[in-house]
N, C-alpha and C positions, 0 to 999 in steps of 0.2 A: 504494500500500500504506500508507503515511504515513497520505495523509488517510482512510484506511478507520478505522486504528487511531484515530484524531484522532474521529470522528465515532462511532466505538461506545464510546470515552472519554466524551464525553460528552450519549451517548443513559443511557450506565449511570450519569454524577453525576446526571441531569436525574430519571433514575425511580425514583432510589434515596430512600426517606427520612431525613431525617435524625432522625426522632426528634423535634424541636421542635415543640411544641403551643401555643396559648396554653391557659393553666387556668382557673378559676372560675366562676361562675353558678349555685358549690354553698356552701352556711354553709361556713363551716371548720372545725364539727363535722358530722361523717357523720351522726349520731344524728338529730340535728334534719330533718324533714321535715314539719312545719308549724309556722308561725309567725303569733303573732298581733299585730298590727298596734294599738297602743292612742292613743286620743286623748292627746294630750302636753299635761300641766298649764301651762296659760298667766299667767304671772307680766305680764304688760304690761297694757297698759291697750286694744291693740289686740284687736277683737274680731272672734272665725273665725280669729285666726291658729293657734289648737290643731287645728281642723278643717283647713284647707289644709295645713297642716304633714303632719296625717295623710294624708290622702289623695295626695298629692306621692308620699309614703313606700309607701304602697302600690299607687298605679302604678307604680313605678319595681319593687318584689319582681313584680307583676304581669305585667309586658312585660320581665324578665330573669331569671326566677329559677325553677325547675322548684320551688320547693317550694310547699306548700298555704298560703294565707292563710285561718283559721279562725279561729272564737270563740276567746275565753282557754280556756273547760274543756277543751277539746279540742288546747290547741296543747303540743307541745314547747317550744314559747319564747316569749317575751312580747318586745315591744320596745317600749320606751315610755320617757317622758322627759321633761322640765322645759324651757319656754324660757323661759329667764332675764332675758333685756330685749330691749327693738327700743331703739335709739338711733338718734337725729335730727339728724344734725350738716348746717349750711352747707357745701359744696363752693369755692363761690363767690359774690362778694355785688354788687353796684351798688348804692356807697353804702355808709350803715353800719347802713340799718335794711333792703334787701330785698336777698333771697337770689335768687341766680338759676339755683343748683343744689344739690340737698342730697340727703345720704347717709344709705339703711337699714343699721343692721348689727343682725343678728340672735344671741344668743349663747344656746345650746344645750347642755344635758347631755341626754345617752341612757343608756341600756341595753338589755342583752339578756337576759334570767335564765329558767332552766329554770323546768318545772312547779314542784322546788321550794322556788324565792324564790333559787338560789343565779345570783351571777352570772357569766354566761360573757363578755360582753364590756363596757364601759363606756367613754364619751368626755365630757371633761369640760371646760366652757369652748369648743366646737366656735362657731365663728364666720363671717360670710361678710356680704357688704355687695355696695351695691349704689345706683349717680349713679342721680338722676332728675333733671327741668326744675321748675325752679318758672316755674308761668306767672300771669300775672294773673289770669285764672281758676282760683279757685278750687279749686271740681268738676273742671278738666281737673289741676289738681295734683294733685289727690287722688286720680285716676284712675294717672296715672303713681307715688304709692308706691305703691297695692295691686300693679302691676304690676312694679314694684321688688322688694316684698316675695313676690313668687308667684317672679320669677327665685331669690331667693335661697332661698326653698323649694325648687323643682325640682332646682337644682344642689346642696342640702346631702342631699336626698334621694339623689341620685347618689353624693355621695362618700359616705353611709352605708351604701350597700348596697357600693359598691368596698371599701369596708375590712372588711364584712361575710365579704365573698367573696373577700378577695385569699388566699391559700394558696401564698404563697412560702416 
């Protein structure tokens, strides 16, 4: 009798729910249900970093985000932004004139403002970096910042749509 009661205790904690969800994947205004995606003013001297930035930014609303990516006239919101500088620092050196590892950091202002001009969200000084190898060649260096610089696009993309959508 025990273990009857003991095992329909907890067939009933097991099917019961509790309520707990995880949330987001929506703006954190209801209103908005298309957003438009704008190329971000590039302050560096590196070039396409305005273009990958964008597109980073809108695969990420694309593969998690039920709302429309549209032209600016048609969107409820604009999202667009300033990146501020790419910085090139040494990691590590051999010797005192070659690097043998060195650091992108990327520094980022956004927004997000309605149809009109007013803004709903804004981050300011957003930052993120990112080792690469310096190798003797050249071209194989250069190949590993773009792909320094793509990582730290992908992941600022991420956390700008997580702060987008967080609704705690």
């Amino acid at each position: 009798m025990r273990n009857n009661l003991l095992i329909i205790f907890l067939i009933l904690c097991f099917s019961s729910a509790c309520g707990y969800r995880f949330s987001g994947g929506e703006l954190f205004l209801p209103e908005i249900k298309r957003i438009h995606v704008a190329v971000f003013e590039n302050r560096t001297a590196e070039i396409g970093l305005e273009t990958l930035f964008a597109d980073d930014l809108i695969n990420e609303f694309t593969k998690r985000s039920p709302l429309i990516l549209t032209d600016k006239s048609s969107a409820d919101a604009v999202l667009s932004g300033e990146i501020r500088s790419l910085e090139i620092k040494s990691l590590s050196r051999k010797g005192t004139n070659m690097s043998l590892e060195r650091q992108a950091r990327l520094l980022v202002n956004m927004k997000l403002t309605d149809s009109n001009g007013k803004i709903l969200w804004s981050e300011t000084d957003m930052s993120d970096s990112e080792a690469y190898p310096v190798l003797s060649d050249t071209m194989a260096t250069e190949h590993h910042r773009g792909n320094a610089l793509s990582v730290i696009s992908k992941r600022m993309a991420e956390t700008v749509y997580n702060r987008l959508t967080d609704n705690f």
